[in-house]
PDB file with SEQRES, HELIX, SHEET and CRYST1 records, atoms N, CA, C and O in Angstrom:
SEQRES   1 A   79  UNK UNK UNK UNK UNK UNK UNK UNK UNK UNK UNK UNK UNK          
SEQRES   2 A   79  UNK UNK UNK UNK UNK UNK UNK UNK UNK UNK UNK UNK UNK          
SEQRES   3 A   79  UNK UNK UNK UNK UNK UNK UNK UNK UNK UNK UNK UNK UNK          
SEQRES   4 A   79  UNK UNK UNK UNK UNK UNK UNK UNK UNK UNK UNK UNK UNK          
SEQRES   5 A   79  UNK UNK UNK UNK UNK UNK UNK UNK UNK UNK UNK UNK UNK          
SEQRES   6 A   79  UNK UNK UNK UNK UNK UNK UNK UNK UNK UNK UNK UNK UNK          
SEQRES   7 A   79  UNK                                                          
HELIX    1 AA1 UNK A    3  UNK A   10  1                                   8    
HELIX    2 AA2 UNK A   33  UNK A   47  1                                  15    
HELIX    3 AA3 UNK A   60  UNK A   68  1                                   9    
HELIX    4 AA4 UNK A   73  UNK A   77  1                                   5    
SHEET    1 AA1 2 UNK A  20  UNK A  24  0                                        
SHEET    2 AA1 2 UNK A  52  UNK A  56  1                                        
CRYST1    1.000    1.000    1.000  90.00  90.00  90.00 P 1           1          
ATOM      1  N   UNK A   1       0.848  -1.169   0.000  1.00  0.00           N  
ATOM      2  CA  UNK A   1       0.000   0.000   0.000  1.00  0.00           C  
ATOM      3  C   UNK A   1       0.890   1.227   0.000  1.00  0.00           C  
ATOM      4  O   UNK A   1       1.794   1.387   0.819  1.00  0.00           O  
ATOM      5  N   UNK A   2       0.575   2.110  -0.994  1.00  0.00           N  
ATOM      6  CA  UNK A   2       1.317   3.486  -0.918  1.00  0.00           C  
ATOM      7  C   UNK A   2       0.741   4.554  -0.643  1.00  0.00           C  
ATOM      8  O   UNK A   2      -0.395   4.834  -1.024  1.00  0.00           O  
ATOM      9  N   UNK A   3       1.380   5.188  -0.030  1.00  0.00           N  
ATOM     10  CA  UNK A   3       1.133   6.872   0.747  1.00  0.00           C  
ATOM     11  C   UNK A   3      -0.258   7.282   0.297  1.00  0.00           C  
ATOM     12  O   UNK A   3      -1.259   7.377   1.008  1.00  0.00           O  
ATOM     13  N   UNK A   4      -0.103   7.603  -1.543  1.00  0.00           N  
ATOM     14  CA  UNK A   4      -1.786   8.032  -2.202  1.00  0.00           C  
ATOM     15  C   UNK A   4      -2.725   7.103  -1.688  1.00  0.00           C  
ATOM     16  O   UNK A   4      -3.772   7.618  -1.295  1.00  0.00           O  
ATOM     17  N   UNK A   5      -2.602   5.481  -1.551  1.00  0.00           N  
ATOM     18  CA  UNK A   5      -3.827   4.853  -1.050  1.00  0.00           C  
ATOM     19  C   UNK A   5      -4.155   4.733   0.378  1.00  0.00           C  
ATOM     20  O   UNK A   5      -5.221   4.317   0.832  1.00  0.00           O  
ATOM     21  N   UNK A   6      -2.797   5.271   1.255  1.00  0.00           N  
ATOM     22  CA  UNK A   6      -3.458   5.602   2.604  1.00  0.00           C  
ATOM     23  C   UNK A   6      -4.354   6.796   3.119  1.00  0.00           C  
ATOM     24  O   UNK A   6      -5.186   6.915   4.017  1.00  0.00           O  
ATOM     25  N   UNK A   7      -3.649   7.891   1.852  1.00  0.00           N  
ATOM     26  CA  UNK A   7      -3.802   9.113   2.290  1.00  0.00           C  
ATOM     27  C   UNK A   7      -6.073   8.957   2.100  1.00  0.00           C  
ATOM     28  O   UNK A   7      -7.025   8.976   2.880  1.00  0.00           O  
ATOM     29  N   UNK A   8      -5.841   8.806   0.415  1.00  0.00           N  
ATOM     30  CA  UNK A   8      -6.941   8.229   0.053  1.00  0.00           C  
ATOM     31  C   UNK A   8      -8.365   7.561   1.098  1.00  0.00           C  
ATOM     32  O   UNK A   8      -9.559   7.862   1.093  1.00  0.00           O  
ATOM     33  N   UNK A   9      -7.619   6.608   1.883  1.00  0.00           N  
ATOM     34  CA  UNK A   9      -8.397   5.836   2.832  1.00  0.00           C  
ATOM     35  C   UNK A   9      -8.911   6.910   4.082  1.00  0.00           C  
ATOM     36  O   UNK A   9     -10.085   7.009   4.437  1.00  0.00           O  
ATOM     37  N   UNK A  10      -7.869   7.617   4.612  1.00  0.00           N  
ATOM     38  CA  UNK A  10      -8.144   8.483   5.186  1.00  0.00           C  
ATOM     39  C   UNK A  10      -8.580  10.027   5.327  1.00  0.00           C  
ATOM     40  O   UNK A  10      -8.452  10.779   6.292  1.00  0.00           O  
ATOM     41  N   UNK A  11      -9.190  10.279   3.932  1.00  0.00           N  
ATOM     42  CA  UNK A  11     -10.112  11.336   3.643  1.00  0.00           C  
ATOM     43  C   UNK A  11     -10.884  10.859   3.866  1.00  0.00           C  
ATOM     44  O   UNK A  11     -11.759  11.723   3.809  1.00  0.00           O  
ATOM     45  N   UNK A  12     -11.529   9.584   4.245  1.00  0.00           N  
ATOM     46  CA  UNK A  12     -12.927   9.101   3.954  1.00  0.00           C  
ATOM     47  C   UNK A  12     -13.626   9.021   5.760  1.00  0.00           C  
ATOM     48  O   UNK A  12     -14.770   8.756   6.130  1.00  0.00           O  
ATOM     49  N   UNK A  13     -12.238   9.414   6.665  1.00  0.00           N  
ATOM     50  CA  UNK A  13     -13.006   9.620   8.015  1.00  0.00           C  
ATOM     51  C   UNK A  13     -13.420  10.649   8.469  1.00  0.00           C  
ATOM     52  O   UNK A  13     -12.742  11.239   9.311  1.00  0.00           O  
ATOM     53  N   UNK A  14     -14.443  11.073   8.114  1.00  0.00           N  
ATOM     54  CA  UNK A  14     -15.254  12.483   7.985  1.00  0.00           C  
ATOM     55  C   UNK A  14     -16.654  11.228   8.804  1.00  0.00           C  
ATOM     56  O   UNK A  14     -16.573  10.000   8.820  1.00  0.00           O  
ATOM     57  N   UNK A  15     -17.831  12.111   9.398  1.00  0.00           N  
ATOM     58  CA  UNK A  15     -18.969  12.144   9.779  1.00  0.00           C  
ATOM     59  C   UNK A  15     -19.933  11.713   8.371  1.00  0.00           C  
ATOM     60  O   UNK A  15     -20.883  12.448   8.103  1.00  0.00           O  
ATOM     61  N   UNK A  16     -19.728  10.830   7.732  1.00  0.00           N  
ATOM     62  CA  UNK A  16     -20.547  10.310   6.493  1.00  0.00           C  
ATOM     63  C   UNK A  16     -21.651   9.574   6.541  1.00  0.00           C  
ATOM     64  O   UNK A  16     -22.545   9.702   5.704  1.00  0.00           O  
ATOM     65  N   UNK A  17     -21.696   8.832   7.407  1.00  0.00           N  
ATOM     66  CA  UNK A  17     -22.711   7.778   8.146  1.00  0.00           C  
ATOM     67  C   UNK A  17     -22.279   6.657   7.706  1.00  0.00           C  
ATOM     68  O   UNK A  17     -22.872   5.606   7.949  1.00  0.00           O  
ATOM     69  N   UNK A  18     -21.287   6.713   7.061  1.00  0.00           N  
ATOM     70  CA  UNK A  18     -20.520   5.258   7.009  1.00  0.00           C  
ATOM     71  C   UNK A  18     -19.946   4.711   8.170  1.00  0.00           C  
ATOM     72  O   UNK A  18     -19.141   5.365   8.833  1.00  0.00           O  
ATOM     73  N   UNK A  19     -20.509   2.833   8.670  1.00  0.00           N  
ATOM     74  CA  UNK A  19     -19.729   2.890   9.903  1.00  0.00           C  
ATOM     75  C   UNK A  19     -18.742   0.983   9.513  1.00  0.00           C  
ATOM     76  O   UNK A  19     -18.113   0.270  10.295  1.00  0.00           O  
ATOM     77  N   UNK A  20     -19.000   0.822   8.263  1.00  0.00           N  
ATOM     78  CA  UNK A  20     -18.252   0.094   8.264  1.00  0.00           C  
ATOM     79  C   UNK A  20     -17.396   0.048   6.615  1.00  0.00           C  
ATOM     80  O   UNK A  20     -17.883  -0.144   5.500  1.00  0.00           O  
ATOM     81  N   UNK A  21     -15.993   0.305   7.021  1.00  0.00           N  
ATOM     82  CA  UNK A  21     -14.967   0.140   5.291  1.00  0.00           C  
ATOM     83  C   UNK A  21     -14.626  -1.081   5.036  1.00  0.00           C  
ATOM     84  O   UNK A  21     -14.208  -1.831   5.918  1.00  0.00           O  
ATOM     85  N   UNK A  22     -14.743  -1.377   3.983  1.00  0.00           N  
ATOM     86  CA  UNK A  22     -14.233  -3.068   3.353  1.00  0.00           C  
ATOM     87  C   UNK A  22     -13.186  -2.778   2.417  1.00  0.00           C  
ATOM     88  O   UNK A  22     -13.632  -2.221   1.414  1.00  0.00           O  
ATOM     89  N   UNK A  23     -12.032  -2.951   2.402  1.00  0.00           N  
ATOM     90  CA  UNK A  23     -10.966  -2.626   1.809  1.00  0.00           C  
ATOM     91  C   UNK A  23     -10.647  -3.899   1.473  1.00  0.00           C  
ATOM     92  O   UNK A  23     -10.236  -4.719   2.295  1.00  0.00           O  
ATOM     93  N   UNK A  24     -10.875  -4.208  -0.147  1.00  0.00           N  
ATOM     94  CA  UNK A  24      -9.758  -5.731  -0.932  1.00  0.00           C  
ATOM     95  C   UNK A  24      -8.610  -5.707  -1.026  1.00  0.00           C  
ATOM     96  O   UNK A  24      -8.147  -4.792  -1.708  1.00  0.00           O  
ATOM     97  N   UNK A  25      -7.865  -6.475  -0.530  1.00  0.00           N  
ATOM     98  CA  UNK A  25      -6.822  -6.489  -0.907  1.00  0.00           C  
ATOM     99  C   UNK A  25      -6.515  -7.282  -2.001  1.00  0.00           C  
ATOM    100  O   UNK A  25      -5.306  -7.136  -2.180  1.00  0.00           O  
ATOM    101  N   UNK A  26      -7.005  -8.113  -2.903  1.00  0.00           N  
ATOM    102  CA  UNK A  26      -7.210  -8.809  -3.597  1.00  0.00           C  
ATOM    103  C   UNK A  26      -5.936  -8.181  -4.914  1.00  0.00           C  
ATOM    104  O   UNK A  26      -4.951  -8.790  -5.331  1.00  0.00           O  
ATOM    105  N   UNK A  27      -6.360  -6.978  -5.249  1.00  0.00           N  
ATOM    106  CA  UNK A  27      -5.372  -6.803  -6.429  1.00  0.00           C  
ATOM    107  C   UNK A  27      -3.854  -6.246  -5.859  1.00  0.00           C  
ATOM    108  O   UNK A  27      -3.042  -5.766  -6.650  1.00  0.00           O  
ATOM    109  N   UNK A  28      -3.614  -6.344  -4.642  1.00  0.00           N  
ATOM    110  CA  UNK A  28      -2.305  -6.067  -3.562  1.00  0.00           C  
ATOM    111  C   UNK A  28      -1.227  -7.241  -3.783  1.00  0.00           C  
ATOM    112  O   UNK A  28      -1.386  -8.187  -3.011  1.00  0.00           O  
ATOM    113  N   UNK A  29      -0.273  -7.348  -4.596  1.00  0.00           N  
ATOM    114  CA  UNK A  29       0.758  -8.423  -4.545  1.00  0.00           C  
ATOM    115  C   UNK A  29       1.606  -8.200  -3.164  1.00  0.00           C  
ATOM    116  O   UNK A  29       1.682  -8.968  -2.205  1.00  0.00           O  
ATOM    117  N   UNK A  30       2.090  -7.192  -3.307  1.00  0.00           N  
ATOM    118  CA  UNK A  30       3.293  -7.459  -2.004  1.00  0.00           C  
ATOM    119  C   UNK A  30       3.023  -6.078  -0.842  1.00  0.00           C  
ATOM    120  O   UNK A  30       2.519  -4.988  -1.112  1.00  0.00           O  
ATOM    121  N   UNK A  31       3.580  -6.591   0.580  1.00  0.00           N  
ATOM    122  CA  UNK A  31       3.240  -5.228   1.344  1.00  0.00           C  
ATOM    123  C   UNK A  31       4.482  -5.629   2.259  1.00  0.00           C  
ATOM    124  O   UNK A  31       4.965  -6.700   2.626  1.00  0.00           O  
ATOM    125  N   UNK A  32       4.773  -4.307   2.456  1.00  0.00           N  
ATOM    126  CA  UNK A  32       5.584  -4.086   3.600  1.00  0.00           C  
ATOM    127  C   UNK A  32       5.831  -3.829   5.251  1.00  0.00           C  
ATOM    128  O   UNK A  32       4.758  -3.521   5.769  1.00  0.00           O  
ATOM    129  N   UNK A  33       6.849  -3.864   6.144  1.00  0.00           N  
ATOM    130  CA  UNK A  33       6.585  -3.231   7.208  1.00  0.00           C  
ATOM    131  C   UNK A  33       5.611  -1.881   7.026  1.00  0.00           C  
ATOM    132  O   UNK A  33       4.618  -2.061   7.730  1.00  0.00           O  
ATOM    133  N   UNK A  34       5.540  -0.598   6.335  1.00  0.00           N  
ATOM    134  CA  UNK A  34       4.947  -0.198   6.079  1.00  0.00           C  
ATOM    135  C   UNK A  34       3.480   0.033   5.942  1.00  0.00           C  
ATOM    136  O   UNK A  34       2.590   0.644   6.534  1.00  0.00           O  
ATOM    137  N   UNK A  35       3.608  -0.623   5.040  1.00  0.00           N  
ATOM    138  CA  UNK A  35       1.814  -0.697   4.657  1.00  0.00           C  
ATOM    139  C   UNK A  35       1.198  -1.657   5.756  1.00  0.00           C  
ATOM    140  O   UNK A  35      -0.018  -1.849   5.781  1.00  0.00           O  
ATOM    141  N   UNK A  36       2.139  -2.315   6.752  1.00  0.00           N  
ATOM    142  CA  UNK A  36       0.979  -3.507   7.666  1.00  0.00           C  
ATOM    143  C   UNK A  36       0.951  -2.148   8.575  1.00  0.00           C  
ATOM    144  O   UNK A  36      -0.223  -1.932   8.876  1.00  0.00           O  
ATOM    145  N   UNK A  37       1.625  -1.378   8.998  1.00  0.00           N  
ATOM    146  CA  UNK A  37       1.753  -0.072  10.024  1.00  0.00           C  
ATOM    147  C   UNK A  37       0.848   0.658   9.480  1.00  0.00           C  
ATOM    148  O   UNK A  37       0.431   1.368  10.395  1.00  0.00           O  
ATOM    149  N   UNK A  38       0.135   0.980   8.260  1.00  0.00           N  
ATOM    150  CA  UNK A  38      -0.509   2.219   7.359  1.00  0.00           C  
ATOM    151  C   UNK A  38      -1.868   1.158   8.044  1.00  0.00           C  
ATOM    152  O   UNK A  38      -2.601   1.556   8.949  1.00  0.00           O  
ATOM    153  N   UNK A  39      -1.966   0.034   7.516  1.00  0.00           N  
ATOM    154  CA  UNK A  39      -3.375  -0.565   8.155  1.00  0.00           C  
ATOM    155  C   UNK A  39      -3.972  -0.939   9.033  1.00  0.00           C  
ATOM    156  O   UNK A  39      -5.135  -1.336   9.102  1.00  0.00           O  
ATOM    157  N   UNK A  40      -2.668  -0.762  10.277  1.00  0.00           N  
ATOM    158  CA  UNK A  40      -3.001  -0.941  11.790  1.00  0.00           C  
ATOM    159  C   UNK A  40      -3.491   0.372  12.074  1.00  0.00           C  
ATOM    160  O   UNK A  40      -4.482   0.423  12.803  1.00  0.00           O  
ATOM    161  N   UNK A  41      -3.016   1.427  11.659  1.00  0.00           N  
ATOM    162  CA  UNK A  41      -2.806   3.050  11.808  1.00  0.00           C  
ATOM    163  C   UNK A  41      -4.410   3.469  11.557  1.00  0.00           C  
ATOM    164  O   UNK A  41      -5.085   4.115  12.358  1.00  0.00           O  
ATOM    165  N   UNK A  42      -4.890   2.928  10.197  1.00  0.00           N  
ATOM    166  CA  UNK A  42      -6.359   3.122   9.638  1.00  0.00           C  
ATOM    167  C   UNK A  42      -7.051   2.423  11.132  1.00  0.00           C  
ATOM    168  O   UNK A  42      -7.448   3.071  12.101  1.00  0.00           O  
ATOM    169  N   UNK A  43      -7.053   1.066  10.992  1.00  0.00           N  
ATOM    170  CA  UNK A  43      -7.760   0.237  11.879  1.00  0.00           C  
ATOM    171  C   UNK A  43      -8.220   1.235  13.339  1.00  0.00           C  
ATOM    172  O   UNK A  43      -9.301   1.744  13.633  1.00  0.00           O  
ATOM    173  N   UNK A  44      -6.997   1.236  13.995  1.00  0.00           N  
ATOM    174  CA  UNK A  44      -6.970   2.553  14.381  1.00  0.00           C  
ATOM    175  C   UNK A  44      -7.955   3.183  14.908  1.00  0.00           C  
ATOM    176  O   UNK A  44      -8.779   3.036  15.810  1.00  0.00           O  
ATOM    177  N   UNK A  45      -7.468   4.407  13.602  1.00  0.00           N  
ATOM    178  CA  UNK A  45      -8.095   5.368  13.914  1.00  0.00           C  
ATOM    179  C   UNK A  45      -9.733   5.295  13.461  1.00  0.00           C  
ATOM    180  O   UNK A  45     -10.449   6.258  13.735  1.00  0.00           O  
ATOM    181  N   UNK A  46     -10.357   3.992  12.685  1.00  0.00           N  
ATOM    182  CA  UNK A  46     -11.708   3.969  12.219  1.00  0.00           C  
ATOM    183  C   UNK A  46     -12.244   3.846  13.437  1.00  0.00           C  
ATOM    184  O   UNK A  46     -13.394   4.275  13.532  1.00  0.00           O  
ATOM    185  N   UNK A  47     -11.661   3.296  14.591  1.00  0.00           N  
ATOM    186  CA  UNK A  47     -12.588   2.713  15.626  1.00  0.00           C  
ATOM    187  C   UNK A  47     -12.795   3.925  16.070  1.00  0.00           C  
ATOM    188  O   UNK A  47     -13.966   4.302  16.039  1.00  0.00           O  
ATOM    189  N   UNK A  48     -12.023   4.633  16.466  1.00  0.00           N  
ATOM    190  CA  UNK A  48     -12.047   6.240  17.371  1.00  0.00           C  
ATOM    191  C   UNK A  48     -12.888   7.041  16.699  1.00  0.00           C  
ATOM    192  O   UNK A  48     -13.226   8.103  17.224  1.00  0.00           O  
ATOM    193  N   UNK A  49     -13.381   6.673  15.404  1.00  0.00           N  
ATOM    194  CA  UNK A  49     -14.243   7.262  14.502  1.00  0.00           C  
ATOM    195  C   UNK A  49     -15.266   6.581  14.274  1.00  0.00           C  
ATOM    196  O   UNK A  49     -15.996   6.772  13.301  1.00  0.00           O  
ATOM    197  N   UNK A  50     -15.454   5.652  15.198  1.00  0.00           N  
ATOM    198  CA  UNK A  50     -16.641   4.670  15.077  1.00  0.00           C  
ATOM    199  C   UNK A  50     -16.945   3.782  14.123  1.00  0.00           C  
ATOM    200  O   UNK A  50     -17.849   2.948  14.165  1.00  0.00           O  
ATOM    201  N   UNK A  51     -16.299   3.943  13.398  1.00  0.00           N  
ATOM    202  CA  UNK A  51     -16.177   2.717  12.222  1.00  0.00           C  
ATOM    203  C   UNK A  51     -15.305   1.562  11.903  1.00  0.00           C  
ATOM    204  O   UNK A  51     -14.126   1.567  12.257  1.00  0.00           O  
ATOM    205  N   UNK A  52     -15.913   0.409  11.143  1.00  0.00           N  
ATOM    206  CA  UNK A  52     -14.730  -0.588  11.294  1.00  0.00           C  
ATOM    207  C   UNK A  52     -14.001  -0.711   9.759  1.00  0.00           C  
ATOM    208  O   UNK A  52     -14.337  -0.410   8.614  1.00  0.00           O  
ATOM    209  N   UNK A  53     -13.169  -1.141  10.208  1.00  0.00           N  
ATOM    210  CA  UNK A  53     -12.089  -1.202   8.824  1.00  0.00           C  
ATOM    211  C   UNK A  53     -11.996  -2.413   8.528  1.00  0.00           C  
ATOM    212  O   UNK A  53     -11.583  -3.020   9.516  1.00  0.00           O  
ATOM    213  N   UNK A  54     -12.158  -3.044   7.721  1.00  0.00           N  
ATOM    214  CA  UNK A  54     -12.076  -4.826   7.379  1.00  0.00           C  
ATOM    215  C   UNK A  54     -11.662  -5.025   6.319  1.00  0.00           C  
ATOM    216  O   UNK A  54     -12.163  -4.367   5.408  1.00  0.00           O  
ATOM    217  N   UNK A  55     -10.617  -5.976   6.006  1.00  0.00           N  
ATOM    218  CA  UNK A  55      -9.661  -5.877   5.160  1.00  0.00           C  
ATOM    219  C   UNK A  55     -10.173  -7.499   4.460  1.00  0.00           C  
ATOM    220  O   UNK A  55     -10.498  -8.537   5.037  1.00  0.00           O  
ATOM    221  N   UNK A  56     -10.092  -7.231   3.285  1.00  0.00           N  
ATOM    222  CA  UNK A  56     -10.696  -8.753   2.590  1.00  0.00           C  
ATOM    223  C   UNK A  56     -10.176  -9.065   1.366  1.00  0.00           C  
ATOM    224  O   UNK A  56     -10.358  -8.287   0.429  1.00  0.00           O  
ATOM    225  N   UNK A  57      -9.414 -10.315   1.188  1.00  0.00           N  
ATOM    226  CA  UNK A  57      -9.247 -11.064  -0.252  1.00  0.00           C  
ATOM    227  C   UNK A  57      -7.281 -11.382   0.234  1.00  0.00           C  
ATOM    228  O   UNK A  57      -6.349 -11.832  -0.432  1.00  0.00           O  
ATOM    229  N   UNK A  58      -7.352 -10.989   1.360  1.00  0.00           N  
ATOM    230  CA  UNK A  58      -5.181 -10.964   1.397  1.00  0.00           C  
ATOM    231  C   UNK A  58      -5.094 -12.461   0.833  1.00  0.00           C  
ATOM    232  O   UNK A  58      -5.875 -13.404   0.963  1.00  0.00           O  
ATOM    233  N   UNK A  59      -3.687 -12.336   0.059  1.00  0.00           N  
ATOM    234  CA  UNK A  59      -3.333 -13.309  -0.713  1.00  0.00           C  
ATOM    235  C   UNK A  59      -1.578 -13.421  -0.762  1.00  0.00           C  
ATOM    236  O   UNK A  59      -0.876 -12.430  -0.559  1.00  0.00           O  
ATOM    237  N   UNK A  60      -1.205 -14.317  -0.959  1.00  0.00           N  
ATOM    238  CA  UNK A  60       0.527 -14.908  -1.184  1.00  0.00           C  
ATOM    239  C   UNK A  60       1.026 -14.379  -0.263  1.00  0.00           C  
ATOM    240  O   UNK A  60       0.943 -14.751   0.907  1.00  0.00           O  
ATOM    241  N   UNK A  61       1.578 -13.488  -0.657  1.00  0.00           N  
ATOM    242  CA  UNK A  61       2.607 -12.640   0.007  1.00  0.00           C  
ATOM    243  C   UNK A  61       2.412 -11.759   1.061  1.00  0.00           C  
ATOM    244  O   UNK A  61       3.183 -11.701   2.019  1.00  0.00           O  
ATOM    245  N   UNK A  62       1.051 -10.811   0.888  1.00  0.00           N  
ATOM    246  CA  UNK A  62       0.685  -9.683   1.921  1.00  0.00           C  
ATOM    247  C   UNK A  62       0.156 -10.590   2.652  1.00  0.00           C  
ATOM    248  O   UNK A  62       0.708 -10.535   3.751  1.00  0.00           O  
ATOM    249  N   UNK A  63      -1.057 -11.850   2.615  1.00  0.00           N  
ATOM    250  CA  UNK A  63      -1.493 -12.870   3.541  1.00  0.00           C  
ATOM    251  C   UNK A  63      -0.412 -12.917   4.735  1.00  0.00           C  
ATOM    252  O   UNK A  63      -0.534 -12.425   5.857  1.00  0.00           O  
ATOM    253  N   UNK A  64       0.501 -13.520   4.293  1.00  0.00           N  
ATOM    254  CA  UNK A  64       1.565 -14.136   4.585  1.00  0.00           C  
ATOM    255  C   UNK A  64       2.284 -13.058   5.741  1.00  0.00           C  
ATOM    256  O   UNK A  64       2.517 -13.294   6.927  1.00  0.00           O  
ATOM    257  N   UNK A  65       2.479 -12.119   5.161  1.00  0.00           N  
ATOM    258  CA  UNK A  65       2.565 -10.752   6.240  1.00  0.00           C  
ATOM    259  C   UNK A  65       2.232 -10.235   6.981  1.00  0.00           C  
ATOM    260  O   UNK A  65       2.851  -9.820   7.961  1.00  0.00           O  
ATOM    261  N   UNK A  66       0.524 -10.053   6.548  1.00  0.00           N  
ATOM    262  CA  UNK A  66      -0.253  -9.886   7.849  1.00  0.00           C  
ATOM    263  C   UNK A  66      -0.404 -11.011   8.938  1.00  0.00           C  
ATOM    264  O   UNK A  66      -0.555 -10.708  10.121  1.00  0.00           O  
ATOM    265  N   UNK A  67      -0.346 -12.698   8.386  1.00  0.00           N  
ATOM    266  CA  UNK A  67      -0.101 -13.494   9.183  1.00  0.00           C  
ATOM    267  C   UNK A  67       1.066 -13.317  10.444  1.00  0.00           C  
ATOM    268  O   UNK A  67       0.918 -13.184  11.659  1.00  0.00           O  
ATOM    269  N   UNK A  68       2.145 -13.372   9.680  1.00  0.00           N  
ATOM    270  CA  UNK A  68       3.394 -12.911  10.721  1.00  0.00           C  
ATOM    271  C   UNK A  68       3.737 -12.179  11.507  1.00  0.00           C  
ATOM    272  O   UNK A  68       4.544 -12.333  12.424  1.00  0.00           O  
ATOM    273  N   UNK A  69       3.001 -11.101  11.134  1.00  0.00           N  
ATOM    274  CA  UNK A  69       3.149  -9.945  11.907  1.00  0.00           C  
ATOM    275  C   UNK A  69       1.740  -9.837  13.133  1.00  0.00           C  
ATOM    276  O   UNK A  69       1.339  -8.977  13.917  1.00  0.00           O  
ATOM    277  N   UNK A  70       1.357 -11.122  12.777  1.00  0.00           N  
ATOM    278  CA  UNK A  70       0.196 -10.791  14.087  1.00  0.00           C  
ATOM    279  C   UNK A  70      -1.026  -9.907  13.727  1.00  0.00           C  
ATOM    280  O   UNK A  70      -1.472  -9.486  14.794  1.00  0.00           O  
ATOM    281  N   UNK A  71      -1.543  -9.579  12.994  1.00  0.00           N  
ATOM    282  CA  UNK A  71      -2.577  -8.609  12.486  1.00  0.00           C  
ATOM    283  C   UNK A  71      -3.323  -9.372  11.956  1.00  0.00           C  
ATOM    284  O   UNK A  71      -4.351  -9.517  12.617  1.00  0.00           O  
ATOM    285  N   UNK A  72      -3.284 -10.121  10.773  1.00  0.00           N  
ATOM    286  CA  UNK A  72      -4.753 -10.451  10.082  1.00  0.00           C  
ATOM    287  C   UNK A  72      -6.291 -10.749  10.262  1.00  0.00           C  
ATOM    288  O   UNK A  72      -7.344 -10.685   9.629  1.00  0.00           O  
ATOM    289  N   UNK A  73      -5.551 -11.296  12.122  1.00  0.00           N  
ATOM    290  CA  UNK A  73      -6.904 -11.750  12.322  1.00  0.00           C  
ATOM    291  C   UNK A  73      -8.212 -10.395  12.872  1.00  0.00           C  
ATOM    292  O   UNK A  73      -9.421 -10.238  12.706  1.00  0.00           O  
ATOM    293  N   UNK A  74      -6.920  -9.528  13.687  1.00  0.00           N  
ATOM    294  CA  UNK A  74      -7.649  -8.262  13.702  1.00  0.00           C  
ATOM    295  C   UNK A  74      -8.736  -7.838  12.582  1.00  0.00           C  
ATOM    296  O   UNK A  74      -9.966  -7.873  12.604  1.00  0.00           O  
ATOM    297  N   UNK A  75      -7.874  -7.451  11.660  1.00  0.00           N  
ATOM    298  CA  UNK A  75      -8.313  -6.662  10.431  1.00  0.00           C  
ATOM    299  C   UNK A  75      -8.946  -7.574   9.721  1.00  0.00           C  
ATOM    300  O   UNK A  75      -9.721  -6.994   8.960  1.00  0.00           O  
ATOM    301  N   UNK A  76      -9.009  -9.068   9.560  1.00  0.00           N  
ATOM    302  CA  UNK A  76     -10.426  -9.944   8.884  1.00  0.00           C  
ATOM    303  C   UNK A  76     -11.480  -9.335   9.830  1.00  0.00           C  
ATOM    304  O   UNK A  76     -12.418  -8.913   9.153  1.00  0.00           O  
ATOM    305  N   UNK A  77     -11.658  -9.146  11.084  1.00  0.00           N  
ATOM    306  CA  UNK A  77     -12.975  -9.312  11.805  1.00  0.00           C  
ATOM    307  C   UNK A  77     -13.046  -7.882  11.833  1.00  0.00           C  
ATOM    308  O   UNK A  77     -14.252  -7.664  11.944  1.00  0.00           O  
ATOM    309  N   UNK A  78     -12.366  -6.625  11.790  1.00  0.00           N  
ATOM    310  CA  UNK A  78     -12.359  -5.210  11.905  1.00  0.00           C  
ATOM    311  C   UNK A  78     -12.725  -5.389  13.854  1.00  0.00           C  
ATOM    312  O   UNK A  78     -13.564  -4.528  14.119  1.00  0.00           O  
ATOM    313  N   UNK A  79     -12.485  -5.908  14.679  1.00  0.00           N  
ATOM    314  CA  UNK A  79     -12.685  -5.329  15.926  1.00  0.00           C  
ATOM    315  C   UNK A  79     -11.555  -4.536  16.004  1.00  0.00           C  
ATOM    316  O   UNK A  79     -11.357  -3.838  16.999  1.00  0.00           O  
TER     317      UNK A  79                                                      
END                                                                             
């Protein structure tokens, strides 16, 4: 995930009446220390904003990342 698609994600926490984001990762090949920090960071801050962030489709490599790093299961369920 890069800077434009975090920044992106996070214009969208405004008072909208949206209270839940579904973000695919599906077309995401590879992610970094980075981007697992950019989606803990969202996760985050959606809750403090009342909304949940749920991350869906991780595959090969980013799977594999968010596995390791202890996160996925967070961000499958958005608590």
């Amino acid at each position: 995930m890069d800077r434009r698609s975090a920044q992106a994600l996070e214009d969208h926490f405004v008072d909208d009446g949206v209270k839940r984001i579904r973000l695919d990762l599906a077309p995401v090949s590879f992610m970094d220390n980075y981007g697992v920090a950019t989606l803990v960071a969202l996760h985050r801050e959606s809750k403090e904003q009342g909304k949940r962030l749920i991350i869906e489709h991780a595959s090969g490599q980013v799977r594999d990342k968010l596995t390791v790093t202890g996160v996925i299961q967070i961000l499958q369920e958005g608590d």
